[in-house]
N, C-alpha and C positions, 0 to 999 in steps of 0.2 A: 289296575282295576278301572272300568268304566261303566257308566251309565248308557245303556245301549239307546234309550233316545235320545241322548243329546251329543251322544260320541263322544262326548266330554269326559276325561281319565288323570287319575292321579296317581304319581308312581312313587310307593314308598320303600321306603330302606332301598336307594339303588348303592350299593356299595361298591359297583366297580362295572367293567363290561360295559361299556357308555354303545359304542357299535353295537351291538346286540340288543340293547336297550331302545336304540333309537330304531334298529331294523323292527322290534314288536311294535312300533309305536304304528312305520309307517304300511304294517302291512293288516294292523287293522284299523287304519285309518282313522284315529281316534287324535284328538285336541288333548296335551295335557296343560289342565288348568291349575297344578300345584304340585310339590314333589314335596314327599310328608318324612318325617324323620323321626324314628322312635327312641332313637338312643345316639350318643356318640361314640359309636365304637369305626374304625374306618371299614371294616367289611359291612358295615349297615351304613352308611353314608360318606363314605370314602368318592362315589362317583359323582356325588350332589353338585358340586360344583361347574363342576364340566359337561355333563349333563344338561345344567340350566342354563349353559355359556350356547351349547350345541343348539339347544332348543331356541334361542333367542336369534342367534345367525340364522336360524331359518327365515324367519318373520323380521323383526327388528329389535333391539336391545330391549328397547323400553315394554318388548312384546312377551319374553321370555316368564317364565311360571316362575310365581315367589315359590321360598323355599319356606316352609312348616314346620316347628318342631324342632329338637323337643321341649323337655320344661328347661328351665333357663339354666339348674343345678347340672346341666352338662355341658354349661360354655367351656367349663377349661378342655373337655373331651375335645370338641370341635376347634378350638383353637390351636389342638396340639394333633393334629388330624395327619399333617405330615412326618411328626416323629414319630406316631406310633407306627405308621407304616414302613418309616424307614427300619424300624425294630425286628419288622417280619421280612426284609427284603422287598417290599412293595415299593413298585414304579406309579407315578403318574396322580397320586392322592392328592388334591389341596387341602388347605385348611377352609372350612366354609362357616360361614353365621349365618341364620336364618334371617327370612325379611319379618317373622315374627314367630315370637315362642310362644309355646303353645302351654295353659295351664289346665288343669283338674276342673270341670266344668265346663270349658267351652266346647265348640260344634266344631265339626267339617261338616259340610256339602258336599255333596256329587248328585244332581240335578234331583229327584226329590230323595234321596237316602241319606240319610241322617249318622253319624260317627261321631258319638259322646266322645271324650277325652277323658280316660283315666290316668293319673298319676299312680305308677307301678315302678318303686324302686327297687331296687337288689341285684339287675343285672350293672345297671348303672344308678348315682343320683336321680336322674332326672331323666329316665325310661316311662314313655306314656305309652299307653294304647289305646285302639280306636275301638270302639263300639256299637254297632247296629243294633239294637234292642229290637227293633219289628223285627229283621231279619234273621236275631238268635247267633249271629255272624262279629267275628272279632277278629283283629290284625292286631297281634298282639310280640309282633320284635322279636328279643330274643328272653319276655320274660318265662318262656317253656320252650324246654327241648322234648323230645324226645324220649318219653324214659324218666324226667328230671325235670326238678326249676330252672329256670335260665342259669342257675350259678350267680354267684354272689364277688363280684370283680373287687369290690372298695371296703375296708372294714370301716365304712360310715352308714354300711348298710345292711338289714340282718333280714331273716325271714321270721321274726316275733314282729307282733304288735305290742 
C-alpha cells in the first residue's frame, strides 16, 4: 500500500515471496517506510525478516524499515516463527521481533491517511487491524476469510464478548 504523493508505502503481512515482493516494490517505484504485521502466523509474516534485511542492503542497515506489529500477546508466535514452518515443510522463515508492538489505540501514517489500530483476537492473541475511518477502508489479516471468521487458532480465544 502506498501514498501516491509521497511514494512512501508500507507492506503488511509479507509472509513469504521476499523476490516478488521487492520486484512490486521496484517497479512502482515506491519507498517502504515500514512493514506492518497483524498477526503471528508465518504465512502472514514468515518473510518480515528477510524482507527488512533485503531492503536495508539496498540503502544502508541503519536505512532499512522497522518492523510494526502486532500486539505484544503474539511474541511467542514470532519467536517460534521457524518451528511453525518447519511443521508445514517451509524453507527460509526466521524468527523475527518487531522494532515496536503495536497496541489498541495507536496510529500508522502513510503520508496524510490515517490507520487506527484495532486489537482483534481470535485468529491469534494479539491480531490487530488497521483502520481508515475517512476512507471506510480496513486491512484486517486474517481476522475474515471468506465465507467465515478468521477461525479461532488458541482456546485462550473465543468469538463471545
Amino acid at each position: 500500500m502506498w501514498d501516491e504523493a509521497s511514494k512512501d508505502a508500507l507492506i503488511v503481512d509479507p509472509g513469504g515471496d521476499v523476490p516478488r515482493i521487492l520486484a512490486g516494490i521496484d517497479q512502482l517505484g515506491v519507498r517502504v517506510v515500514k512493514i506492518l504485521l497483524t498477526h503471528g502466523h508465518n504465512r502472514s509474516c514468515g518473510g518480515a525478516a528477510a524482507l527488512r534485511d533485503d531492503l536495508a542492503a539496498r540503502a544502508a542497515p541503519e536505512a532499512g524499515p522497522p518492523i510494526e506489529g502486532p500486539d505484544k500477546r503474539d511474541a511467542f508466535l514470532l519467536e517460534g516463527l521457524e518451528a511453525q514452518a518447519a511443521n508445514y515443510g517451509f524453507d527460509g522463515v526466521r524468527n523475527v521481533r518487531p522494532d515496536r508492538w503495536l497496541r489498541e489505540g495507536e496510529a500508522i501514517t502513510l503520508g496524510e491517511h490515517r490507520f487506527d489500530v484495532l486489537h482483534c483476537p481470535g485468529h491469534t492473541p494479539g491480531h490487530i487491524v488497521f483502520i481508515n475511518h475517512a476512507a471506510r477502508f480496513a486491512l484486517v489479516g486474517d481476522v475474515l476469510f471468506q465465507g467465515s471468521i478468521g477461525g479461532r487458532t488458541f482456546r485462550m480465544v473465543t468469538t463471545r464478548r
